[in-house]
VEXFIGU-303993 format. One record per residue: x, z, y of N, C-alpha, C, O, CB in turn; residue in one letter; chain; residue number from 1. Coordinates in steps of 0.1 Angstrom, whole numbers, plus 5000, padded with zeros to 4 digits. Glycine has a CB too. Layout:
// residues N
+------+------+------+-------+-------+-------+------+------+------+------+------+------+-------+-------+-------+-----+-------+-----+
: n_xx : n_zz : n_yy : ca_xx : ca_zz : ca_yy : c_xx : c_zz : c_yy : o_xx : o_zz : o_yy : cb_xx : cb_zz : cb_yy : res : chain :   n :
+------+------+------+-------+-------+-------+------+------+------+------+------+------+-------+-------+-------+-----+-------+-----+
:    X :    Z :    Y :     X :     Z :     Y :    X :    Z :    Y :    X :    Z :    Y :     X :     Z :     Y :   A :     A : NUM :
...
+------+------+------+-------+-------+-------+------+------+------+------+------+------+-------+-------+-------+-----+-------+-----+
This chain:
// residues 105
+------+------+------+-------+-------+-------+------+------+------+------+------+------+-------+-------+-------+-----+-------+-----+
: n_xx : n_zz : n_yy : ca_xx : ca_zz : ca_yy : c_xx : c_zz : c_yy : o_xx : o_zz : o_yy : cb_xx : cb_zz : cb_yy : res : chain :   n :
+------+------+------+-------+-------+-------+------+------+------+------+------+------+-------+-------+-------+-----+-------+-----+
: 2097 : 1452 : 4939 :  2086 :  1455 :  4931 : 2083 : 1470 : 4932 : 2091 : 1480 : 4932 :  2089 :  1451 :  4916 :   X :     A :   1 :
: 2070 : 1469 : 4932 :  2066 :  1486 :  4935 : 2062 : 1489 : 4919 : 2052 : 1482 : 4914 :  2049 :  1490 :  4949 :   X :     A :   2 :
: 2067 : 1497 : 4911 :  2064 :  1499 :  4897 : 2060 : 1511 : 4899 : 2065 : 1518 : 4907 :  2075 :  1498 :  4886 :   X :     A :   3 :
: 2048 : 1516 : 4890 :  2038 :  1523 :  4888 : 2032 : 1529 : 4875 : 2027 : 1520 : 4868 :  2032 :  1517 :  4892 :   X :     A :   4 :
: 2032 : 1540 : 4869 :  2026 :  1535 :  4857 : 2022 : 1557 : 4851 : 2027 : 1568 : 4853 :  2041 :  1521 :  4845 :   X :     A :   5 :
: 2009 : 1551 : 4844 :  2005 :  1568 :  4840 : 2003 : 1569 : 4828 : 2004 : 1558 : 4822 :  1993 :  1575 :  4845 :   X :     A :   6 :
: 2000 : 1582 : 4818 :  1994 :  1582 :  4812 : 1987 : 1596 : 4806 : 1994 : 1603 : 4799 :  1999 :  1574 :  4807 :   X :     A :   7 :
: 1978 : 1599 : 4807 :  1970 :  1615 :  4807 : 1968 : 1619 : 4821 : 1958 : 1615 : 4828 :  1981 :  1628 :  4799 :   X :     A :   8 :
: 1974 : 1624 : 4824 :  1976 :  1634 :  4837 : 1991 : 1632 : 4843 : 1994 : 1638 : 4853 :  1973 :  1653 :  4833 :   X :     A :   9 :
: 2002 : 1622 : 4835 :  2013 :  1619 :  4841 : 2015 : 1605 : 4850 : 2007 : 1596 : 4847 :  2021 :  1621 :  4832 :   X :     A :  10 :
: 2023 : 1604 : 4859 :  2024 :  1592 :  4869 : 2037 : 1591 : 4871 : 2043 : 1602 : 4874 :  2017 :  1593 :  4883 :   X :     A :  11 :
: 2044 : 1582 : 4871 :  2054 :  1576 :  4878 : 2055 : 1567 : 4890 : 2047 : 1557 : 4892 :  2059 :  1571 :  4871 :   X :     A :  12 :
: 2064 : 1570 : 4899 :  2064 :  1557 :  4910 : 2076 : 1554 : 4915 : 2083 : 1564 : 4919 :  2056 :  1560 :  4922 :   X :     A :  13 :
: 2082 : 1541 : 4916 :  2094 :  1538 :  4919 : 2093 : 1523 : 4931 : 2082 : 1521 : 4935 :  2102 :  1537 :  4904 :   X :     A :  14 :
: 2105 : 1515 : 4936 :  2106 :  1507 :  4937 : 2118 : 1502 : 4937 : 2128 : 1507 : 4942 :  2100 :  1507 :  4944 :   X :     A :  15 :
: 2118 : 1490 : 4929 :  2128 :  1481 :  4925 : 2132 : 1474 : 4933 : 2124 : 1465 : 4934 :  2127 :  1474 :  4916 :   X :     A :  16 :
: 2142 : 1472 : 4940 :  2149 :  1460 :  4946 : 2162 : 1449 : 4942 : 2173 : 1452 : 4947 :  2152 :  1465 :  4959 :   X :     A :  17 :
: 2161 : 1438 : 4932 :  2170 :  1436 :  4923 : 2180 : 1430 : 4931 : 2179 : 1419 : 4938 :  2165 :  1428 :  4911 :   X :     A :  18 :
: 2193 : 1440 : 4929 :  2213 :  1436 :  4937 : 2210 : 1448 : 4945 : 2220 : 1449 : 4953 :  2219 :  1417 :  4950 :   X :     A :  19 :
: 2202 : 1456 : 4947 :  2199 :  1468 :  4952 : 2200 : 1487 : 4946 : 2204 : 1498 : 4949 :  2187 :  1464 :  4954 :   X :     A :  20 :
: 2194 : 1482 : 4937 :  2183 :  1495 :  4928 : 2188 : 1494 : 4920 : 2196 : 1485 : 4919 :  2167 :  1496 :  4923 :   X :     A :  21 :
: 2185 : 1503 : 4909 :  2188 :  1500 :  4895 : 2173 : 1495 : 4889 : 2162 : 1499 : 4894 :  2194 :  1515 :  4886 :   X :     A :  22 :
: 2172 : 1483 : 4876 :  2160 :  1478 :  4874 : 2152 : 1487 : 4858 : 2156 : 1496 : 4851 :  2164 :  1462 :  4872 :   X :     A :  23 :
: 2143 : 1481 : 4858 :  2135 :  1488 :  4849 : 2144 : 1493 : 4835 : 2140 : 1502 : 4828 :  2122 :  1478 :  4845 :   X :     A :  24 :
: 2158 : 1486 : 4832 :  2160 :  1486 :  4818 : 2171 : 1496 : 4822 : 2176 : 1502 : 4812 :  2163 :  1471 :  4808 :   X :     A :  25 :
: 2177 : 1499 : 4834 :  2181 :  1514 :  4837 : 2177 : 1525 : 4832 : 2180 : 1532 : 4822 :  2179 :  1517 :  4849 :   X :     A :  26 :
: 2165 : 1525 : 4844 :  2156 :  1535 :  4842 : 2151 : 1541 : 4831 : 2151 : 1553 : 4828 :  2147 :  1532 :  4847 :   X :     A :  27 :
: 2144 : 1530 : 4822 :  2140 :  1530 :  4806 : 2149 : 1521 : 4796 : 2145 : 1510 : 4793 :  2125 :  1525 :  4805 :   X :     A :  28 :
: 2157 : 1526 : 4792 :  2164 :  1516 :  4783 : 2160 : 1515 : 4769 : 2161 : 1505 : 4762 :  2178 :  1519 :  4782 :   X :     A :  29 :
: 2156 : 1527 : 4765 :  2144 :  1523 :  4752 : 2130 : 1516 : 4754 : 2122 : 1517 : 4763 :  2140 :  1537 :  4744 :   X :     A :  30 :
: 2130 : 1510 : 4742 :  2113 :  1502 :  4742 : 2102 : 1515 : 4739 : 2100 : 1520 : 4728 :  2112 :  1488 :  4726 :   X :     A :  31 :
: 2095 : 1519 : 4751 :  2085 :  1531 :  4745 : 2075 : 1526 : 4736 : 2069 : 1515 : 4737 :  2078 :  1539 :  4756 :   X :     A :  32 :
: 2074 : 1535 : 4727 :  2070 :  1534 :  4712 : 2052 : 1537 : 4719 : 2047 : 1548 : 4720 :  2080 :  1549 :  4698 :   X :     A :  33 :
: 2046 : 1526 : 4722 :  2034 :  1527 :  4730 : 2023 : 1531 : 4714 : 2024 : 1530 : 4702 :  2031 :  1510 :  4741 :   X :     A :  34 :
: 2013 : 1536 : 4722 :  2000 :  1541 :  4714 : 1992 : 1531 : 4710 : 1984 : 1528 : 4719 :  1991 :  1550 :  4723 :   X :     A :  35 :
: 1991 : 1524 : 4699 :  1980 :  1510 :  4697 : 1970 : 1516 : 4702 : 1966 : 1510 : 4711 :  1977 :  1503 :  4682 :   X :     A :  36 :
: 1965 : 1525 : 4700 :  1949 :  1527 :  4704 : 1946 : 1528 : 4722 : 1937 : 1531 : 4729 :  1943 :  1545 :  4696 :   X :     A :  37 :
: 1957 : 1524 : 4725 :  1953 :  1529 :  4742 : 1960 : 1543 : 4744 : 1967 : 1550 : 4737 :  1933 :  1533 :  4745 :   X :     A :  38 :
: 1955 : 1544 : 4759 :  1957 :  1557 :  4763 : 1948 : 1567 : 4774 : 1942 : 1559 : 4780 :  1967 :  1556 :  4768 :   X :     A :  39 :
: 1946 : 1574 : 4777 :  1935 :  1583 :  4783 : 1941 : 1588 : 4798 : 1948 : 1598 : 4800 :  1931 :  1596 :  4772 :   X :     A :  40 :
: 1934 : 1575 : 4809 :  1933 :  1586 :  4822 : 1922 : 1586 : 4829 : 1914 : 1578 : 4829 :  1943 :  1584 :  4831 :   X :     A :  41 :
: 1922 : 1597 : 4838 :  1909 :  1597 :  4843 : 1918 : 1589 : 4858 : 1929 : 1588 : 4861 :  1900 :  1615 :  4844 :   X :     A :  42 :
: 1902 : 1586 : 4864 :  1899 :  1575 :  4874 : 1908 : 1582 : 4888 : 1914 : 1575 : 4896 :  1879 :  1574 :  4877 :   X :     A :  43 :
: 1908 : 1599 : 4887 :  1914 :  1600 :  4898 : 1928 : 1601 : 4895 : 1934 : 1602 : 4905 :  1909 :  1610 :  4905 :   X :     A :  44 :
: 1936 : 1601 : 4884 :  1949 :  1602 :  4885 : 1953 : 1588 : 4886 : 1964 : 1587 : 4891 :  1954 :  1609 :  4874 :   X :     A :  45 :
: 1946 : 1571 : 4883 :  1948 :  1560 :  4885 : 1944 : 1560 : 4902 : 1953 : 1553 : 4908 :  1940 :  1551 :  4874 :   X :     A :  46 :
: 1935 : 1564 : 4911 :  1931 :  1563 :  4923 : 1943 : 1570 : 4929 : 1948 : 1564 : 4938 :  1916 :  1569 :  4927 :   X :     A :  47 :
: 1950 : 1581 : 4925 :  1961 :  1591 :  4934 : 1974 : 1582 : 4936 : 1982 : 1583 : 4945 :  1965 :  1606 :  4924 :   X :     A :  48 :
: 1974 : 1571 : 4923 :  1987 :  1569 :  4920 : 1989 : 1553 : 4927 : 2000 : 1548 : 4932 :  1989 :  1569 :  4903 :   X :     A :  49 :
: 1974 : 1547 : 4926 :  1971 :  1536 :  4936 : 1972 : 1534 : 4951 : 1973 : 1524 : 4957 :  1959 :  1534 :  4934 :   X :     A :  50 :
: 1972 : 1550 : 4956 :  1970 :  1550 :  4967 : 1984 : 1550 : 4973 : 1989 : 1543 : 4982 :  1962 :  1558 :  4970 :   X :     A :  51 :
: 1991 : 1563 : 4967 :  2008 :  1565 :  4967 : 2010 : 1549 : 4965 : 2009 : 1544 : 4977 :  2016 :  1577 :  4952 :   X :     A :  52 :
: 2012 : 1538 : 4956 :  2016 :  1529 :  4954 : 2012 : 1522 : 4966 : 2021 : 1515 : 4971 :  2014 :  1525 :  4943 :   X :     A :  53 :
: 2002 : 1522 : 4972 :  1996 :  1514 :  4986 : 2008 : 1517 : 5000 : 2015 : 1510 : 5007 :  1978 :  1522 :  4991 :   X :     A :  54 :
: 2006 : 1531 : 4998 :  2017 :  1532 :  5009 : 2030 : 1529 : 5009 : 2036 : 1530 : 5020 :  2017 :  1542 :  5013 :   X :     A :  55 :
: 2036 : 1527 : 4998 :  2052 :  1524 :  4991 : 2052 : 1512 : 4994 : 2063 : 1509 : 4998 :  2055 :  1525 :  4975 :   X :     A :  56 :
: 2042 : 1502 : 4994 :  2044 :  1487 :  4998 : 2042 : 1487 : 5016 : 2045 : 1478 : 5024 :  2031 :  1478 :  4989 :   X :     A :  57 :
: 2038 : 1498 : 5017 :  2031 :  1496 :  5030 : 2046 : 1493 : 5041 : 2050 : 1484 : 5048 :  2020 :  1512 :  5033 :   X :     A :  58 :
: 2053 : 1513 : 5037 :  2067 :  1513 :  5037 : 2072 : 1501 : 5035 : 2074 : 1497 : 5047 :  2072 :  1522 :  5029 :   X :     A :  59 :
: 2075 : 1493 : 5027 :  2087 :  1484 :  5024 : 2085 : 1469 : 5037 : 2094 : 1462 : 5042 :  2085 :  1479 :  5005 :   X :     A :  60 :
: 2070 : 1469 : 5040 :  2063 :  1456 :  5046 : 2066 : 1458 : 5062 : 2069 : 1451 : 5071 :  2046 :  1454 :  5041 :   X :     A :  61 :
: 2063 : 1470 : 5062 :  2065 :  1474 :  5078 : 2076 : 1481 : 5081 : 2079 : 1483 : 5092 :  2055 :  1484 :  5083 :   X :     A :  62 :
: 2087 : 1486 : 5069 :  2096 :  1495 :  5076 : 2094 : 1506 : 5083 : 2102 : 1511 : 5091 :  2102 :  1490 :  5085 :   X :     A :  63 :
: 2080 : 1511 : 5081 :  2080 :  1521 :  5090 : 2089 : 1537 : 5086 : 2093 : 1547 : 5092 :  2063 :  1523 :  5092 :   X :     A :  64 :
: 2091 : 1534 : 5074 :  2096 :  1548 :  5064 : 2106 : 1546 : 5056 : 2110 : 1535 : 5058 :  2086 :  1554 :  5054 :   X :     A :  65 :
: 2111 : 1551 : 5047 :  2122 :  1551 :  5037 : 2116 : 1551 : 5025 : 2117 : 1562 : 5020 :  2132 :  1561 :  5038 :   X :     A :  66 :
: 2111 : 1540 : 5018 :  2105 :  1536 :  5005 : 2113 : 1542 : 4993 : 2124 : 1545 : 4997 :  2105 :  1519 :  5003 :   X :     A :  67 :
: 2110 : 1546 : 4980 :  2116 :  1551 :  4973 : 2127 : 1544 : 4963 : 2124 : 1540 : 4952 :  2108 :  1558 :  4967 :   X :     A :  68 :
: 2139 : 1541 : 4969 :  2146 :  1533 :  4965 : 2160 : 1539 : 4957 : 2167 : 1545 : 4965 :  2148 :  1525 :  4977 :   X :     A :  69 :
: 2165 : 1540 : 4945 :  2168 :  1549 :  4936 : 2165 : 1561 : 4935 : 2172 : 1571 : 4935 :  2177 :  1549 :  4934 :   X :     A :  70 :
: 2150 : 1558 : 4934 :  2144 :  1573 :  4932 : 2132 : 1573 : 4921 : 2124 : 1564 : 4924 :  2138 :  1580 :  4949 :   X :     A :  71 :
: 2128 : 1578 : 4912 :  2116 :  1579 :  4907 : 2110 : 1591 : 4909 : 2115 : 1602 : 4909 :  2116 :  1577 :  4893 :   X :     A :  72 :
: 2095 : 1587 : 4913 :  2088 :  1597 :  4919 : 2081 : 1605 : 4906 : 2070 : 1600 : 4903 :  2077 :  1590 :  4931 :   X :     A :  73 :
: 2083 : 1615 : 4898 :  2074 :  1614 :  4887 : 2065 : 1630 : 4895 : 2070 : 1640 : 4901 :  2083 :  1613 :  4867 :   X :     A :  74 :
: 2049 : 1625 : 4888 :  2039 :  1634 :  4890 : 2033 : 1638 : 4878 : 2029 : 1631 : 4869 :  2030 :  1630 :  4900 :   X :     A :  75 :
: 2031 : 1652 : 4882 :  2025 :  1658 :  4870 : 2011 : 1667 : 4876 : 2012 : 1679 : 4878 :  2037 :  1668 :  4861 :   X :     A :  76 :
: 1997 : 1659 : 4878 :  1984 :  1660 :  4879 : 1980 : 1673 : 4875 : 1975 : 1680 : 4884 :  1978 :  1650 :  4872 :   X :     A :  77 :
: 1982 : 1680 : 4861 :  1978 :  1690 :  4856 : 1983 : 1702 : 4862 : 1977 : 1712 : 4864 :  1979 :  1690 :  4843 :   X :     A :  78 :
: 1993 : 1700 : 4864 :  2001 :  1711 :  4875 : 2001 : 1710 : 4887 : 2000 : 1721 : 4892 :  2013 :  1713 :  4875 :   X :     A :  79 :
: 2003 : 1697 : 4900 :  2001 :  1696 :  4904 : 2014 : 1694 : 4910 : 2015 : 1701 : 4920 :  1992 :  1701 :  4903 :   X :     A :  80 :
: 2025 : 1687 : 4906 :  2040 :  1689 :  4908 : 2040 : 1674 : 4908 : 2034 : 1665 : 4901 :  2050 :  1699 :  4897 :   X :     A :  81 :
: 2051 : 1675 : 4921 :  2059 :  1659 :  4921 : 2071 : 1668 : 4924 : 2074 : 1679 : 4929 :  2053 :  1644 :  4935 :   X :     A :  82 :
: 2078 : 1655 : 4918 :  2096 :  1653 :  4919 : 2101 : 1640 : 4922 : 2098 : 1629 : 4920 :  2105 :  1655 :  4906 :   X :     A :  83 :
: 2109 : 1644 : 4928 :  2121 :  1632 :  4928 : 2132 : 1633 : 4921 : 2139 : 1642 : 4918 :  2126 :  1630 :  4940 :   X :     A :  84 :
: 2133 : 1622 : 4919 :  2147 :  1621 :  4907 : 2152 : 1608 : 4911 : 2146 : 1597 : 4913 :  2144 :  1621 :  4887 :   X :     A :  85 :
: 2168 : 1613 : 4911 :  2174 :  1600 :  4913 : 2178 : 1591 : 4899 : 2183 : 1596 : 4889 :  2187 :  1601 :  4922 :   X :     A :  86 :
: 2174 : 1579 : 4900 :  2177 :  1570 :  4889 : 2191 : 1563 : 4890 : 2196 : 1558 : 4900 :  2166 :  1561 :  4889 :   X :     A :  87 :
: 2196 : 1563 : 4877 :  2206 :  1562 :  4877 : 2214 : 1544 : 4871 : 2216 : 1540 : 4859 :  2208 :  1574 :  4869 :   X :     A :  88 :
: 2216 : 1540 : 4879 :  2222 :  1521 :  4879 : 2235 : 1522 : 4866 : 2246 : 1527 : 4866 :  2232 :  1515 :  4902 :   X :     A :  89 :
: 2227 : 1515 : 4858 :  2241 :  1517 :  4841 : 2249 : 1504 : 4849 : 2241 : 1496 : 4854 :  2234 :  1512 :  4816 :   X :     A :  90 :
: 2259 : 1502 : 4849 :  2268 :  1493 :  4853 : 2271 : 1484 : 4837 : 2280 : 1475 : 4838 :  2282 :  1502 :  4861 :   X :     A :  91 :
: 2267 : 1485 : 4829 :  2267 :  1475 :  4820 : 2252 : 1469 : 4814 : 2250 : 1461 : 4806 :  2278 :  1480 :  4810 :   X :     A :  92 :
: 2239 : 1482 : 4824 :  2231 :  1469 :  4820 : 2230 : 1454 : 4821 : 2234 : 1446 : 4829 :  2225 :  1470 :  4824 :   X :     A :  93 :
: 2221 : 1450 : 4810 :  2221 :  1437 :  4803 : 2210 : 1429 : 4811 : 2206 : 1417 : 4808 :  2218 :  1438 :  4788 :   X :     A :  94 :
: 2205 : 1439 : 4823 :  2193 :  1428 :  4830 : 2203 : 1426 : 4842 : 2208 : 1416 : 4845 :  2175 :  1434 :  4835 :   X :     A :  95 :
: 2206 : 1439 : 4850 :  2215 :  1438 :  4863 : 2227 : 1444 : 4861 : 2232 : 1448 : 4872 :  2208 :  1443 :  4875 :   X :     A :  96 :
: 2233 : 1447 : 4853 :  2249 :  1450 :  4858 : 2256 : 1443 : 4855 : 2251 : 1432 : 4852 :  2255 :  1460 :  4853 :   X :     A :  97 :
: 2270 : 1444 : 4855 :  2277 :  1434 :  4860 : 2278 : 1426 : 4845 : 2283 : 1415 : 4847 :  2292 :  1439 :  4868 :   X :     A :  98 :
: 2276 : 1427 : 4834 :  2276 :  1419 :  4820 : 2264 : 1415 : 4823 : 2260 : 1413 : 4812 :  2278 :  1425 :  4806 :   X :     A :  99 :
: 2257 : 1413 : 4830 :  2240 :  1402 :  4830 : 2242 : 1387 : 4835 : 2235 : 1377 : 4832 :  2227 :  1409 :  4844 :   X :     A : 100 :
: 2257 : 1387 : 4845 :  2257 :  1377 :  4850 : 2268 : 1365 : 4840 : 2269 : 1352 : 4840 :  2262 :  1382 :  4865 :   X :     A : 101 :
: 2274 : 1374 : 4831 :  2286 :  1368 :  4826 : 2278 : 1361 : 4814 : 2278 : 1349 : 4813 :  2300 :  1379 :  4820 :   X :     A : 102 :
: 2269 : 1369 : 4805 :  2260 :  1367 :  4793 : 2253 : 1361 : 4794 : 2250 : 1356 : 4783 :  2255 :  1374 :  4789 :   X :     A : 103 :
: 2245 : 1357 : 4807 :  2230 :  1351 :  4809 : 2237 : 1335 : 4813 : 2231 : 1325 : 4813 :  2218 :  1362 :  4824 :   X :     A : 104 :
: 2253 : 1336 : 4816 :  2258 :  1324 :  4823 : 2257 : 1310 : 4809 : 2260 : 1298 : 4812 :  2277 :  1328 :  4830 :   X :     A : 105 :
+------+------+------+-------+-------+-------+------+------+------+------+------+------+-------+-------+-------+-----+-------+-----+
């Protein structure tokens, strides 16, 4: 799974491979306390982030490259800065670590 996601002038990009990666409830283990009203991005930070995400699948389909695999890509538009950060696999998460399999049994 190529996960993706913005909001203002910020972007994230990752890809999940589950018995691989660490999964979303790693990465974010709190429920983000989302905005009822929505949220505000302009067209080119959804187009920048669409396109990065195009080629991340592109990577994974063809092998041509090294897809971002425990890595979150986060971008910051207003500055103009990307990072990488490695994401970190909790070994007692409750979706994929090793108590997912015993609990869910």
């Amino acid at each position: 799974m190529v996960e993706a996601a913005m909001d203002g002038m910020e972007a994230y990009l990752t890809t999940i491979i589950p018995g691989v990666t660490p999964c979303l409830s790693c990465l974010f283990p709190e429920k983000p306390d989302w905005d009822q009203r929505g949220f505000a991005v302009l067209g080119a930070v959804s187009g920048t982030l669409a396109c990065l995400s195009a080629l991340e699948v592109i990577k994974l389909i063809t092998k041509f490259s090294q897809p971002l695999l425990s890595q979150l890509l986060t971008i910051d538009l207003m500055r103009m800065e990307f990072a990488k950060r490695h994401s970190y696999h909790d070994p007692l998460c409750l979706v994929c670590g090793s108590r997912s399999c015993s609990e869910n049994s």
